[in-house]
Each structure stands twice: as C-alpha cells, then as structure tokens.
C-alpha positions as CSV (number, residue, x, y, z in Angstrom):
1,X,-13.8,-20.5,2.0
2,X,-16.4,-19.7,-0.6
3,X,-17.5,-17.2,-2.7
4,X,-19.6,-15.5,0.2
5,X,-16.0,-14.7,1.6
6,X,-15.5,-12.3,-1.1
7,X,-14.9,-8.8,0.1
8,X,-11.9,-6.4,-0.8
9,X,-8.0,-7.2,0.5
10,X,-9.4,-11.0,0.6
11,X,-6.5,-13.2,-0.4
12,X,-6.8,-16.1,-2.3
13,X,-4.6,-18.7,-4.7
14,X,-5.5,-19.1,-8.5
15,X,-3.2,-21.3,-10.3
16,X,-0.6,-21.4,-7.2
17,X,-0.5,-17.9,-7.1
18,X,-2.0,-15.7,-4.8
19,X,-4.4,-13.0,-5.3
20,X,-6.1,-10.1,-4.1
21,X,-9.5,-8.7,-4.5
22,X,-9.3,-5.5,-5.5
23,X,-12.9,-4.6,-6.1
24,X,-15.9,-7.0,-6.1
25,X,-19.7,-6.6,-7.1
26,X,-22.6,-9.4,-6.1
27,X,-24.9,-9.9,-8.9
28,X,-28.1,-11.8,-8.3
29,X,-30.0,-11.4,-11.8
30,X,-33.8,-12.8,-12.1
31,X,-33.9,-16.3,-12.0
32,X,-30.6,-17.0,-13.2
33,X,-27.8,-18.3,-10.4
34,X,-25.9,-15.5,-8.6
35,X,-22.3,-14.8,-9.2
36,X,-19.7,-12.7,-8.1
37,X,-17.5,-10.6,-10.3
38,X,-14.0,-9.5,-8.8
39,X,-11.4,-7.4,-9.8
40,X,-7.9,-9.2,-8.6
41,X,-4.0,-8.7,-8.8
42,X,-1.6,-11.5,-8.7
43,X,0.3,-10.7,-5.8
44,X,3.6,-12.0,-7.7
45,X,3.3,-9.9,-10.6
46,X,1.1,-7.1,-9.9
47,X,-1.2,-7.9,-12.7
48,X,-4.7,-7.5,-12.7
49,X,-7.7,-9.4,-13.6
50,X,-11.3,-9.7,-13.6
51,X,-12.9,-12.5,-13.1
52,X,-16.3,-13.8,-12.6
53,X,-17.3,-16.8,-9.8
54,X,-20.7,-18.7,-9.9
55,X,-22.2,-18.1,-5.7
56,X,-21.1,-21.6,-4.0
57,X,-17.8,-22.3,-5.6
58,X,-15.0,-22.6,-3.2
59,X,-11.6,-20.7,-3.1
60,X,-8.4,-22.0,-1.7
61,X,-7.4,-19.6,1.2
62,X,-4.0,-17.8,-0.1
63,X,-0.3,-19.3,1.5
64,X,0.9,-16.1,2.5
65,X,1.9,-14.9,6.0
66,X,1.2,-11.0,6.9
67,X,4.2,-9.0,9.5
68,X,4.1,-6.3,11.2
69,X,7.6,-4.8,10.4
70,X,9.6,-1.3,11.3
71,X,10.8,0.1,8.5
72,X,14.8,0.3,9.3
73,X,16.9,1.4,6.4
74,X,17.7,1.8,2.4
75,X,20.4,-0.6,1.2
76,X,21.6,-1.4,-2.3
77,X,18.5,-2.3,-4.2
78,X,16.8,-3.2,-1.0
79,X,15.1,-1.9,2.0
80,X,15.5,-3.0,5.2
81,X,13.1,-4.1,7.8
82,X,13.5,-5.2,11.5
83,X,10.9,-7.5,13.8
84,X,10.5,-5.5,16.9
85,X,10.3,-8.7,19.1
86,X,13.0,-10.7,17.7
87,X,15.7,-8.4,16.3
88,X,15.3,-10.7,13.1
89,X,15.7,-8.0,9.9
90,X,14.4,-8.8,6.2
91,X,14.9,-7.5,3.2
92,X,13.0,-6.6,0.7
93,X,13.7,-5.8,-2.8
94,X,12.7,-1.8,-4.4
95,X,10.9,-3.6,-6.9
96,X,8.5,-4.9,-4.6
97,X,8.1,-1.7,-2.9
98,X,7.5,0.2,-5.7
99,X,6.2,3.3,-5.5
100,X,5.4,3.2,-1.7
101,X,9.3,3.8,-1.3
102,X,8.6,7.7,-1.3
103,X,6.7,7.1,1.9
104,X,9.0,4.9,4.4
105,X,10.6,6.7,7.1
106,X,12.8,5.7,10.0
107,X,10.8,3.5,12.2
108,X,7.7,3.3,10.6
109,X,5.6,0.0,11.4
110,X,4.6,-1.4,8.0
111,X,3.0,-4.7,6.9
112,X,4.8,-6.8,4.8
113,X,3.4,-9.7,2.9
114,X,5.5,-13.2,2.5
115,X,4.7,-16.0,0.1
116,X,6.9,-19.0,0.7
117,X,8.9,-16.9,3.4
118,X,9.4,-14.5,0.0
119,X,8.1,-10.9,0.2
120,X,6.1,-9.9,-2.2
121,X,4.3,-6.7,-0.9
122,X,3.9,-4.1,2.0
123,X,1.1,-2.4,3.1
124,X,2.0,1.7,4.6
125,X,-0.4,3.1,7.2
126,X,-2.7,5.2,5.1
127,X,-1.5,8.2,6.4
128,X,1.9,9.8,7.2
129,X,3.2,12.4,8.8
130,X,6.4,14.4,7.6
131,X,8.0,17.3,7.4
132,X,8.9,19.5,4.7
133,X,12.6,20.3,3.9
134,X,12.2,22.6,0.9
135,X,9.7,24.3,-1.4
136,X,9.4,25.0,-5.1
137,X,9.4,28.4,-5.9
138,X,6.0,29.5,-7.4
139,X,4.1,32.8,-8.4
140,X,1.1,34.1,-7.2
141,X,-1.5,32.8,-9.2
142,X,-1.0,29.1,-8.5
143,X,-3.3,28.5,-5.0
144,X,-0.4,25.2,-4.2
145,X,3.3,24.6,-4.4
146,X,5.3,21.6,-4.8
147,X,6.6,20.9,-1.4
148,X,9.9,18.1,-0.7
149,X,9.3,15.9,2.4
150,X,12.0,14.7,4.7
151,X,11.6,11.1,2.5
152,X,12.5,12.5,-1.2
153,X,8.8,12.6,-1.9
154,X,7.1,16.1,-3.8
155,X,3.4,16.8,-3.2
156,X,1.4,19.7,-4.0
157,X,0.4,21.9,-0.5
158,X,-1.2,25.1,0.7
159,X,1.5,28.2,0.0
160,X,0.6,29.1,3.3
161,X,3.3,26.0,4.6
162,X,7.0,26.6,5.2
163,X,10.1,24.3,5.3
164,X,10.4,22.1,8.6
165,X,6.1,22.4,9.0
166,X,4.9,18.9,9.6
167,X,2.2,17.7,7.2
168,X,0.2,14.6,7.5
169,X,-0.5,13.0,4.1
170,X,-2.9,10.4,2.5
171,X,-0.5,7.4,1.0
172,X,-3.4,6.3,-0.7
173,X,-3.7,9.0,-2.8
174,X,-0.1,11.0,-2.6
175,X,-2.5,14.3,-1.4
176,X,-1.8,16.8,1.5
177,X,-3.8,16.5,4.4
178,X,-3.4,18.6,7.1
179,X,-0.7,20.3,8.8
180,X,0.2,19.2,12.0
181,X,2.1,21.2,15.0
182,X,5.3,20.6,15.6
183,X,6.7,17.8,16.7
C-alpha cells in the first residue's frame, strides 16, 4: 500500500499504532513532487494529527480486524456485544464507546474495531431510528423542543412530535431526521 491508497476511513500503522485518515487533500504544486497531506487519529488514543506524505512512499496496512456485532446489553463499565453466528459475546469498555453510547439500542448491528483481539472502536449505522419517551416543556416561541429517546439521548425536534413517535436520527451529527410511522 502507498500513498495513492489514501482516502478517508483508510487504516494504517505509524509507530505500531494504528491510524485513521480522517481527512486528506492531494497536492501536486508546479514542478515540485506531489504529496499528500492527511488528517489522522490514533485509533488507541483518539488523538489527532496531521501529517504530510511525499506521493510514492509506502504505508504499512493497519493490524486491526473489523466485526459486525449486535449490540446486546449495558454492564458495569462495559457494553456488551454478541456475534450473531457464533453466540461468542465481547465486551467493550464505555471509554471506547464514548459518546456513541447515547445511540446503541437492543439489537443493533454495529462494527467494532479490534487491535490485537483488543477493541478499540465501533462504528453506529449513520442513522437510527427511536422513539421518544418524553418531552421538555417549552413555550411558544422556540420552533424545537428537547425530545428524550428510548436510549437516554436528548435532541432538539419539531414541537409538532409527541412521546412514543418514532424519529429517525443522523448519529453523525446528533440531528433529527424525520419522523417515521409507527412501528
């Protein structure tokens, strides 16, 4: 693999550690050689980088496996997830999680990262749908109200919603959607 590979999600090792590109942006200025500068997070610690490779140079492919995982249950200071096929479960600590916590609910398929058999990430379907179980009071002016999802999670919504409507939401972004009929 060289720097041609270079797109964004590509995974590579620096140092032992694997990376992922984050952003990227091919420069090719006048007669001078081309490079590629990247925008990368260390998979292990979340931190993130920029740097700049000359075209040509190799990368070494990152060690990490990728499974596709239903999400199962909260335990402790872990969540739970199950391999469909094999009944095998992992955990995987809230600390790797994160934030994306306020999104997993019962069953969901999610992608789970493994360096050295270790998780160190998921990846959530970019969108979800849930359903509401209670809203914050609001007055008129305000076009939105903060809306609680069957998860724990509060997003701003259309007033026109009510508790138990189903809303599909970006987990990109945290942002309503749409509303979907019931399920």
């Amino acid at each position: 693999m060289d720097t041609s590979d270079i797109r964004k999600g590509l995974k590579f090792m620096i140092n032992d550690q694997p990376h992922v590109v984050i952003d990227f942006q091919f420069v090719k200025p006048g007669k001078s050689q081309a490079f590629t500068r990247t925008k990368l997070k260390n998979m292990l610690t979340g931190q993130v980088s920029e740097q700049t490779w000359k075209s040509g140079e190799k990368l070494e492919p990152a060690d990490v496996e990728e499974r596709n995982l239903q999400y199962v249950y909260p335990e402790e200071t872990d969540f739970v997830f199950m391999d469909t096929n094999s009944g095998e479960q992992l955990s995987v600590s809230v600390d790797t999680v994160g934030e994306d916590s306020r999104w997993l609910s019962d069953g969901m398929m999610v992608g789970v990262t493994l360096f050295k058999g270790r998780p160190i990430g998921i990846s959530l379907p970019n969108q979800v749908v849930l359903q509401i179980v209670s809203l914050e009071p609001t007055d008129d002016s305000q076009p939105t109200q903060q809306a609680i999802v069957s998860t724990g999670a509060t997003l701003a919504v259309p007033k026109l919603l009510k508790v138990d409507d189903w809303i599909k939401i970006d987990t990109t972004t945290g942002t309503y959607l749409e509303r979907i009929a019931k399920r």
